[in-house]
C-alpha positions, 0 to 999 in steps of 0.5 A: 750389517751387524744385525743378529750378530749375537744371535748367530753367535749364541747358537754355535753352543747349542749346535756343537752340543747337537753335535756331540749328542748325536756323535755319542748316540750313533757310537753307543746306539749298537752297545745297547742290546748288548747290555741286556744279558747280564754276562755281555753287560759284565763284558762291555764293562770290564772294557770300558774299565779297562780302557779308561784306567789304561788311558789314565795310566798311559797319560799319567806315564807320559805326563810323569805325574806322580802313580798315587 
């Protein structure tokens, strides 16, 4: 009944990080000619930066952990 148990469970990691690249893949996949011209990859970046320090900053507000 038991049999391969242990097997079974070993490949839930290597299924969710199956999941997870093919996720990020499908998602960057139309960014990347985008990121040919120098003045749209200068773009993208700026987005990228600003969405991560908005989405550090709001957390940090809601969390009221310290600014610095």
């Amino acid at each position: 009944m038991f049999d391969g148990f242990w097997d079974n469970v070993f490949r839930y990691p290597r299924y969710l990080i199956t999941i997870v690249l093919g996720l990020l893949l499908n998602t960057f996949e139309p960014l990347f000619p985008l990121l040919k011209r120098p003045v749209t990859l200068v773009a993208v970046l700026g987005l990228l930066i600003g969405g991560l320090a908005f989405l550090t900053f709001t957390l940090r507000a809601m969390l009221g952990l310290s600014t610095i």
